[in-house]
SEMIDREN-419372 format. One record per residue: residue number from 1; residue in one letter; x, z, y of N, C-alpha, C in turn. Coordinates in nm, 3 decimals. Each point is the difference from the previous one (the first is absolute). Example, Ala and Ser with C-alpha at 12.3 -4.5 7.8 and 13.67 -1.06 7.14 Angstrom:
+-----+--------+---------+---------+---------+---------+---------+---------+---------+---------+---------+
: num : residu :    n_c1 :    n_c3 :    n_c2 :   ca_c1 :   ca_c3 :   ca_c2 :    c_c1 :    c_c3 :    c_c2 :
+-----+--------+---------+---------+---------+---------+---------+---------+---------+---------+---------+
:   1 :      A :   1.319 :   0.780 :  -0.569 :  -0.089 :   0.000 :   0.119 :   0.090 :   0.000 :   0.120 :
:   2 :      S :  -0.035 :  -0.072 :   0.105 :   0.082 :   0.006 :   0.119 :  -0.077 :   0.073 :   0.109 :
+-----+--------+---------+---------+---------+---------+---------+---------+---------+---------+---------+
***
This chain:
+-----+--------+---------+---------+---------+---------+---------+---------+---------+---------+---------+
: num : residu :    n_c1 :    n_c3 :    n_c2 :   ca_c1 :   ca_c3 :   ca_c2 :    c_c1 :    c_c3 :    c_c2 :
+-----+--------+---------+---------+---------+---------+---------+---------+---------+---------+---------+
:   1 :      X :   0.085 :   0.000 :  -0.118 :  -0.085 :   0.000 :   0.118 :   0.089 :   0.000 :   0.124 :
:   2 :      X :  -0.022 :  -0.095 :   0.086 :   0.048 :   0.014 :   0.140 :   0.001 :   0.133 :   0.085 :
:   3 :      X :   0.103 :   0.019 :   0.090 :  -0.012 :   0.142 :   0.057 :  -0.111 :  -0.035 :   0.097 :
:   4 :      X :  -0.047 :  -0.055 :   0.078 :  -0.132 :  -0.030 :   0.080 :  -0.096 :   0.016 :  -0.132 :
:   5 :      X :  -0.025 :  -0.083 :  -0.075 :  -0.113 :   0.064 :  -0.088 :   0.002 :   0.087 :  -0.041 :
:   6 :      X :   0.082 :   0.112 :  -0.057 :   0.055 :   0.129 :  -0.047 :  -0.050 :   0.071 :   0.140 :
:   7 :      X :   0.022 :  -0.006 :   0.078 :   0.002 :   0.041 :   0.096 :  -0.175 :   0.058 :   0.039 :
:   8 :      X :  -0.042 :  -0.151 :   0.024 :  -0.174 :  -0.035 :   0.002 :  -0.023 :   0.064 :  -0.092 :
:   9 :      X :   0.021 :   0.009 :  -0.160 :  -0.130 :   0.044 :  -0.116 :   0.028 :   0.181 :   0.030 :
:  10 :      X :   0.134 :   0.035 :   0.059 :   0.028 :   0.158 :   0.022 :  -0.115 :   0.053 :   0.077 :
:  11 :      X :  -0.009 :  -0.100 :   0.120 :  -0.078 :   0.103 :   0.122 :  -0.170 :  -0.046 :  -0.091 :
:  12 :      X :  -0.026 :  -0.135 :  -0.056 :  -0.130 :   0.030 :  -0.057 :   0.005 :   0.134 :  -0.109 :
:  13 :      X :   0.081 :   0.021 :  -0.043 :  -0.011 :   0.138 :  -0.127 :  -0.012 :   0.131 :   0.116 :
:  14 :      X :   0.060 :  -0.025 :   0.106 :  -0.051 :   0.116 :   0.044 :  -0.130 :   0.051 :   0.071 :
:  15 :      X :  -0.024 :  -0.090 :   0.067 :  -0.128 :  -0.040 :  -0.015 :  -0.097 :   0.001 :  -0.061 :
:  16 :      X :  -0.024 :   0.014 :  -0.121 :  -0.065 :  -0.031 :  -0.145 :   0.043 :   0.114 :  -0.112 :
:  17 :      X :   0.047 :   0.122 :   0.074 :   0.031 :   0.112 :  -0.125 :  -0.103 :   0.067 :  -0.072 :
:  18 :      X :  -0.004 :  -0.007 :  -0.109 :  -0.061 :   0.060 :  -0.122 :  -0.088 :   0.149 :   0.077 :
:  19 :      X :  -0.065 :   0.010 :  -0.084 :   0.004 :   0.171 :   0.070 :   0.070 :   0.090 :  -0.031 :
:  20 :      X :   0.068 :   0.031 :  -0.119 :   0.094 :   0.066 :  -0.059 :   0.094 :  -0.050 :   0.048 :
:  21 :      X :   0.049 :  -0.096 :   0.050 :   0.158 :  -0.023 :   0.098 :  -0.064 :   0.036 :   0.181 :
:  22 :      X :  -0.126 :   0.007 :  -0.001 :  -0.023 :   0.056 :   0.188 :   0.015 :   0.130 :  -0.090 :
:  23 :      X :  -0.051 :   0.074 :  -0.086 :  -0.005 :   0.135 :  -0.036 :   0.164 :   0.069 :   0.043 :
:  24 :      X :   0.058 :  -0.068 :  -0.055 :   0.172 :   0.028 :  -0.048 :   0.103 :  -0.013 :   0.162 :
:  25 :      X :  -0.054 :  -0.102 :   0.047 :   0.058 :  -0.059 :   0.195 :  -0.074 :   0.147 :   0.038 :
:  26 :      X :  -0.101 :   0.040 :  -0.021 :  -0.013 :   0.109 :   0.115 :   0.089 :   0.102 :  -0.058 :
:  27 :      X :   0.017 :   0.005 :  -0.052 :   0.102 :   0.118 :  -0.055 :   0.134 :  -0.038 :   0.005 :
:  28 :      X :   0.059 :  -0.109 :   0.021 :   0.150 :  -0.047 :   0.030 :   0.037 :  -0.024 :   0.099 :
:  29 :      X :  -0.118 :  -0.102 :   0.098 :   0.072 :  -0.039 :   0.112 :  -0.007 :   0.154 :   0.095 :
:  30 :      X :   0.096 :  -0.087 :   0.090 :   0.059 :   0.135 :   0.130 :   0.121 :   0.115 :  -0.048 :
:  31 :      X :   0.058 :  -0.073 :  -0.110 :   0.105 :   0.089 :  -0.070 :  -0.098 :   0.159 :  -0.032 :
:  32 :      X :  -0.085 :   0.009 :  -0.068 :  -0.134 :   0.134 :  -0.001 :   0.103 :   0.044 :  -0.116 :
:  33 :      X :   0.030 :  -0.085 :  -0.117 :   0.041 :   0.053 :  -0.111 :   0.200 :   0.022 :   0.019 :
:  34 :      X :   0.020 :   0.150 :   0.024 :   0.135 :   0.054 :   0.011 :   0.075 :  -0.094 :   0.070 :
:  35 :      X :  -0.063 :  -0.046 :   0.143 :   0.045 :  -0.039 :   0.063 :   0.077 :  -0.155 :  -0.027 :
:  36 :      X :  -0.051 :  -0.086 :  -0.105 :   0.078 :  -0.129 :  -0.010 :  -0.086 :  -0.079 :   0.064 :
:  37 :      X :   0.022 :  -0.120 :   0.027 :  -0.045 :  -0.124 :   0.047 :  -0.029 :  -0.090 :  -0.100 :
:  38 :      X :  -0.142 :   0.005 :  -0.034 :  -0.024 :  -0.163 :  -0.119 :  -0.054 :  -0.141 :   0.091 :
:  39 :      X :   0.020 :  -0.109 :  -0.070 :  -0.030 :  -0.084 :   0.053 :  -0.149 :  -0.061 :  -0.107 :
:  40 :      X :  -0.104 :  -0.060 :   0.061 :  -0.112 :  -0.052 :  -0.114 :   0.006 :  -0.115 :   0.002 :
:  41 :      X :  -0.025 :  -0.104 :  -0.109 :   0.002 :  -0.113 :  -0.008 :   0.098 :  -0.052 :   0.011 :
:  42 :      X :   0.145 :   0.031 :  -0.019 :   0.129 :  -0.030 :   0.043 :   0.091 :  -0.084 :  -0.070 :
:  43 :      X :   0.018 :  -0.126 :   0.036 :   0.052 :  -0.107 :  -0.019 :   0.179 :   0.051 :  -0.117 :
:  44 :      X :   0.024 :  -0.015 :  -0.114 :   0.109 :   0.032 :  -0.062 :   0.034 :  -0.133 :  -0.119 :
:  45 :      X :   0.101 :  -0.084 :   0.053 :   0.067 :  -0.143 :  -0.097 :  -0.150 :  -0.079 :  -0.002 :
:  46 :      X :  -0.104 :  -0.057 :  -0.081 :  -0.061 :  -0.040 :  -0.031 :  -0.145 :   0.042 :   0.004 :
:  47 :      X :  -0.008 :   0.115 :  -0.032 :  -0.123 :   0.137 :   0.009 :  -0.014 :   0.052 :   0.135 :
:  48 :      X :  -0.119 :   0.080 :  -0.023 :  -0.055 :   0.067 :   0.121 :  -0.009 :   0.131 :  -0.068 :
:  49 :      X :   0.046 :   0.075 :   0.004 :  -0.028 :   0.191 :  -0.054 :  -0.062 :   0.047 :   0.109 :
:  50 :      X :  -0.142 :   0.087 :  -0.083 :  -0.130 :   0.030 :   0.090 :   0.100 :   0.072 :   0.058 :
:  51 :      X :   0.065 :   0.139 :   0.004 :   0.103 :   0.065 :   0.059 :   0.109 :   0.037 :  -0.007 :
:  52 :      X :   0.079 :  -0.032 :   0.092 :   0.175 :   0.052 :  -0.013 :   0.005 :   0.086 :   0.084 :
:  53 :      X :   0.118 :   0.095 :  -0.057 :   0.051 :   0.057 :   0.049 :   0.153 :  -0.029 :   0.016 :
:  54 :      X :   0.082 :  -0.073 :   0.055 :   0.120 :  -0.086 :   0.048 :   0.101 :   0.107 :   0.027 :
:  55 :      X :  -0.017 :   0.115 :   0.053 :   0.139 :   0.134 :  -0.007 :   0.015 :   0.011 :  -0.116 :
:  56 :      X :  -0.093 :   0.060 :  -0.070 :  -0.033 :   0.082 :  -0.149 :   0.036 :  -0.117 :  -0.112 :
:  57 :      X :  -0.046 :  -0.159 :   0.021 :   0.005 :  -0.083 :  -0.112 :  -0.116 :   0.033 :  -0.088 :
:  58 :      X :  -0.099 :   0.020 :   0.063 :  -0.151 :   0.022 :  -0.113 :  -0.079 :  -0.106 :   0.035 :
:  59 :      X :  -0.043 :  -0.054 :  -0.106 :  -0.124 :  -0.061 :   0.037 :  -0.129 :   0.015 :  -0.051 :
:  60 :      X :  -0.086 :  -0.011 :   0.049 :  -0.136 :   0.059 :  -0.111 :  -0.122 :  -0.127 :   0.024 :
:  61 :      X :  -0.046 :   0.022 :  -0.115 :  -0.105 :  -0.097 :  -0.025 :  -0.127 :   0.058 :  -0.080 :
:  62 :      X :  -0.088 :  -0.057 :   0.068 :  -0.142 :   0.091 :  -0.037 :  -0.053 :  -0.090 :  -0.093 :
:  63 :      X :  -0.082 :   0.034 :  -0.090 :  -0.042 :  -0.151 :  -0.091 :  -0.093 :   0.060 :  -0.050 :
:  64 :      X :  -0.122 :  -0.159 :   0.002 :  -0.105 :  -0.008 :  -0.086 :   0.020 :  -0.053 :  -0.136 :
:  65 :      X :  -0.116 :   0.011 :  -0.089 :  -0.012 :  -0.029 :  -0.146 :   0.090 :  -0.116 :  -0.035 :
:  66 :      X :  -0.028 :  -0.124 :   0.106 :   0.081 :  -0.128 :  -0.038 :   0.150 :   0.022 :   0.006 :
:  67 :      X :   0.052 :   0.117 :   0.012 :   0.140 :   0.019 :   0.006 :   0.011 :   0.050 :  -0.187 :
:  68 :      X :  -0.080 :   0.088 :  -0.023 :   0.045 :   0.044 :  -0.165 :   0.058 :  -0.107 :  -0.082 :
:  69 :      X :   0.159 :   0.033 :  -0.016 :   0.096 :  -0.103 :  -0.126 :   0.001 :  -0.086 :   0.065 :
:  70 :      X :   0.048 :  -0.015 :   0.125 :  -0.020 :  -0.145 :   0.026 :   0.219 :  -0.010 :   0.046 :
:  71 :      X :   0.008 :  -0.132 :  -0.019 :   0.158 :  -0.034 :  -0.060 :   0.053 :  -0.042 :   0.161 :
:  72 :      X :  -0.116 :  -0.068 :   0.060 :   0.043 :   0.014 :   0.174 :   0.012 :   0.085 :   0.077 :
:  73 :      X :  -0.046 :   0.142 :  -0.035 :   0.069 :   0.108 :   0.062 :   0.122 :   0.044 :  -0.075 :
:  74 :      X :   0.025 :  -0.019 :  -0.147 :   0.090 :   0.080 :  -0.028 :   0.130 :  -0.119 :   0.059 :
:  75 :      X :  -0.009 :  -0.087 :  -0.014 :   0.082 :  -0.135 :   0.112 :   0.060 :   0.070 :   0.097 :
:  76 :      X :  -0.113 :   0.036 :   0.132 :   0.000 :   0.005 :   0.093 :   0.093 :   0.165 :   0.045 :
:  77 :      X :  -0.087 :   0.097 :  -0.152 :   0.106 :   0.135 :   0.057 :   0.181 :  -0.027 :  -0.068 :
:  78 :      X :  -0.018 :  -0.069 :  -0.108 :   0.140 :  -0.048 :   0.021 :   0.093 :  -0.026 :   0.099 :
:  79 :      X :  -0.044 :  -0.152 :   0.073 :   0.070 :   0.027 :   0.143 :  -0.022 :   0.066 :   0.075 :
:  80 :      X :  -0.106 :   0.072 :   0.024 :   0.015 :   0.161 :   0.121 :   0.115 :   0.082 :  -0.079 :
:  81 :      X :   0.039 :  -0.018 :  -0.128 :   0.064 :   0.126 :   0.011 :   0.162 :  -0.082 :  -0.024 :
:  82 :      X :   0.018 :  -0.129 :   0.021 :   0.086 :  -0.076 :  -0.033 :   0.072 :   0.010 :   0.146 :
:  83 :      X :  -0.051 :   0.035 :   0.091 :  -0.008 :  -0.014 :   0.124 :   0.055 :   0.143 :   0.077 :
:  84 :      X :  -0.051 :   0.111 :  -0.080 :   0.038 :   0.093 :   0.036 :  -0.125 :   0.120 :   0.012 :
:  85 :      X :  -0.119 :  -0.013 :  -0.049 :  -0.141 :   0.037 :   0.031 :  -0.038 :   0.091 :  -0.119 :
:  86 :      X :  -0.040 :   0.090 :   0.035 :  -0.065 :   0.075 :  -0.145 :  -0.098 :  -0.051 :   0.042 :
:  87 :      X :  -0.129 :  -0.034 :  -0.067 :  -0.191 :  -0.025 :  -0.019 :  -0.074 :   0.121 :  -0.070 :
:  88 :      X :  -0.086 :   0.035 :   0.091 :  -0.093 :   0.084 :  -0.093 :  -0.116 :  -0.071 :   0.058 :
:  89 :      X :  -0.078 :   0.005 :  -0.123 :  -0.077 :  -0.058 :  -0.011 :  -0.138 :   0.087 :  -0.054 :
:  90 :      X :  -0.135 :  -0.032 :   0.060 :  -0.105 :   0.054 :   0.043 :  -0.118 :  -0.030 :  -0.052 :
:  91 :      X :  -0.097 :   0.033 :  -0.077 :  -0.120 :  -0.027 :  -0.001 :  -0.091 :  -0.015 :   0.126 :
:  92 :      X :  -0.106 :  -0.073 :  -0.005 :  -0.090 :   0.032 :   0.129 :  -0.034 :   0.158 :  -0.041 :
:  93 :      X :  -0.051 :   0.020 :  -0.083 :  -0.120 :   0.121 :  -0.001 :   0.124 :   0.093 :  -0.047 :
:  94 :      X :   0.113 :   0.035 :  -0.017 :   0.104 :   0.090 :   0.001 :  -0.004 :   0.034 :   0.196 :
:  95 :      X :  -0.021 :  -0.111 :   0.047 :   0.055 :   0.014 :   0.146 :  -0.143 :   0.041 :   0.079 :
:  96 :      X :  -0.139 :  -0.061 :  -0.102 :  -0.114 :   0.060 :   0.094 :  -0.060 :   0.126 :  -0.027 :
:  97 :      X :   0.036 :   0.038 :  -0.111 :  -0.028 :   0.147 :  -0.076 :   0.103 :   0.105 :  -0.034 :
:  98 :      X :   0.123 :  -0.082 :   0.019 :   0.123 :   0.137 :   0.022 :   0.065 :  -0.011 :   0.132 :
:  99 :      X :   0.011 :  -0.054 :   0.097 :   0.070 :   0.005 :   0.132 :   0.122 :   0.096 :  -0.019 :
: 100 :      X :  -0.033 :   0.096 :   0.008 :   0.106 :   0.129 :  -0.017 :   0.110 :  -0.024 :  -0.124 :
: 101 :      X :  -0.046 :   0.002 :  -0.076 :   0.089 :  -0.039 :  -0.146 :   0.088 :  -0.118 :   0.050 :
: 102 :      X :  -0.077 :  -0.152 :   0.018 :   0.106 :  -0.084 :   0.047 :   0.080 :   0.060 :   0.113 :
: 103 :      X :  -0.028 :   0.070 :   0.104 :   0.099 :  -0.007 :   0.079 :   0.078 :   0.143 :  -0.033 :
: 104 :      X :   0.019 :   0.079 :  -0.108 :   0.066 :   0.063 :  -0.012 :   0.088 :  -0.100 :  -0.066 :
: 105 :      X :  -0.027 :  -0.073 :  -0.138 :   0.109 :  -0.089 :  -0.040 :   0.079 :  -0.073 :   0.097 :
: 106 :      X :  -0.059 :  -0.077 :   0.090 :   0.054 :  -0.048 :   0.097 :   0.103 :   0.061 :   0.091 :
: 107 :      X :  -0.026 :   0.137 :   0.044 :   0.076 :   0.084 :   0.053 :   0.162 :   0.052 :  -0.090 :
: 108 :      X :  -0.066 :   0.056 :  -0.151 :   0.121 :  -0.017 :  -0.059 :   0.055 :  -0.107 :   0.023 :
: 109 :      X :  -0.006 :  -0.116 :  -0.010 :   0.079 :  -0.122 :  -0.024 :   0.067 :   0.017 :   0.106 :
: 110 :      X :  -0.030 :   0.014 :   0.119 :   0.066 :  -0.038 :   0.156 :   0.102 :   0.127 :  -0.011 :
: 111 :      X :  -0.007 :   0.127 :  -0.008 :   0.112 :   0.100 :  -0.066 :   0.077 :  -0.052 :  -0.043 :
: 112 :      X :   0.007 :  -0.039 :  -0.130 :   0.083 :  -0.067 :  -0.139 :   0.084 :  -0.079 :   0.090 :
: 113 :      X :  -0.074 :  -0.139 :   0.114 :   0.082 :  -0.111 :   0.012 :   0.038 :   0.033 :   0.111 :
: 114 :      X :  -0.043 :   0.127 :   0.097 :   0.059 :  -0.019 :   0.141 :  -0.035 :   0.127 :   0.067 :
: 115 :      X :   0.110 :   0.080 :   0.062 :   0.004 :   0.118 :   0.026 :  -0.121 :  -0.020 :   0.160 :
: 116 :      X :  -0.040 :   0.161 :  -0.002 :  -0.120 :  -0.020 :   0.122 :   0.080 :  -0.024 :   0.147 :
: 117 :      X :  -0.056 :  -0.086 :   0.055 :   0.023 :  -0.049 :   0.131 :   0.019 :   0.092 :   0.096 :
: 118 :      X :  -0.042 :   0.151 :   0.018 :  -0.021 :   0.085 :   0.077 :   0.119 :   0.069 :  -0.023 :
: 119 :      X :   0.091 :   0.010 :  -0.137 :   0.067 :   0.130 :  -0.033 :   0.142 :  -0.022 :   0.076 :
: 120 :      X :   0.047 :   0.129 :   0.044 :   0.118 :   0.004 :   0.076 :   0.124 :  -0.079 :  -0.111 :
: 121 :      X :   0.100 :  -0.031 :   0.039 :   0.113 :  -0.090 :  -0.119 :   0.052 :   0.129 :  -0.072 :
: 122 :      X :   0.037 :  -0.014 :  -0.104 :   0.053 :   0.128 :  -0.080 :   0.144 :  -0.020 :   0.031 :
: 123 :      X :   0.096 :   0.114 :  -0.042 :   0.111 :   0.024 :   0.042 :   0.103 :  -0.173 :  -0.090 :
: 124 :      X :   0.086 :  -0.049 :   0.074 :   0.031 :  -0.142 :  -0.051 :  -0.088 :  -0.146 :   0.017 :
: 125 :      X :  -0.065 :   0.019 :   0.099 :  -0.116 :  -0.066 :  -0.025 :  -0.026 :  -0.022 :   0.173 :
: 126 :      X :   0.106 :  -0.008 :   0.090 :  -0.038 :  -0.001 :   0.126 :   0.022 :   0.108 :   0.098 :
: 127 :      X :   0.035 :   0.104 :  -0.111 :  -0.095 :   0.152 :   0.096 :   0.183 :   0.040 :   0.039 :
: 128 :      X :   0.042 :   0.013 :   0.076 :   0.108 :   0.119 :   0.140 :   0.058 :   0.047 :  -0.093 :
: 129 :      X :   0.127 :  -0.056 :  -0.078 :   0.051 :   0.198 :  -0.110 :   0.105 :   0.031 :   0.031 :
: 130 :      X :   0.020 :   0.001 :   0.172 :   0.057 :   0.107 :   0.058 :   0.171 :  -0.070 :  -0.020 :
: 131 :      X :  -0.003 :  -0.092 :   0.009 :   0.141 :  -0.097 :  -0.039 :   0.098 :   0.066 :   0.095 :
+-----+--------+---------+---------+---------+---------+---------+---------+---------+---------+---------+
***
């Protein structure tokens, strides 16, 4: 796909979010979750991942029924993670009937891949040691 069309089908997906991916944006965008920045609908090699997170290297994808076993996502998280990307990946009704649950997983993950944005540098790490 062309980056102008890549581009175009991005802002229509955002436009056009699921309710379980508007469910999941109100809870991500504005850095809400431990302070990271996701992006929705976000353009990555060939694909569009409903959300990245680009500090952390997460991407997440919310999915309906037509996703179960299907060989074009497992494709697709290949190169996200070929790339550098962990994927977690989402049911709708995990995301419209557990909110909390996904974004605790989610939260672990951003731990695991990327220390919190707020925390002072630990000693070696930036911080004055009195040289």
């Amino acid at each position: 796909m062309r980056d102008a069309a890549k581009r175009d089908r991005a802002r229509e997906l955002r436009r056009d979010l699921t309710l379980a991916e508007r469910k999941l944006w109100e809870v991500l965008k504005q850095r809400q979750l431990d302070g990271h920045r996701f992006r929705r609908q976000h353009p990555l090699g060939s694909y569009i991942a409903d959300f990245a997170c680009l500090e952390a290297g997460i991407v997440i994808e919310v999915d309906g029924g037509q996703h179960h076993d299907n060989e074009l996502d497992r494709r697709r998280d290949r190169y996200m993670q070929g790339i550098g990307f962990e994927v977690l990946r989402f049911w709708n009704n995990d995301v419209l009937q557990n909110l909390e649950g996904v974004c605790a997983v989610i939260a672990l993950a951003l731990a695991e891949r990327c220390p919190h944005p707020d925390l002072p540098p630990q000693a070696g790490e930036g911080a004055d040691q009195g040289a």
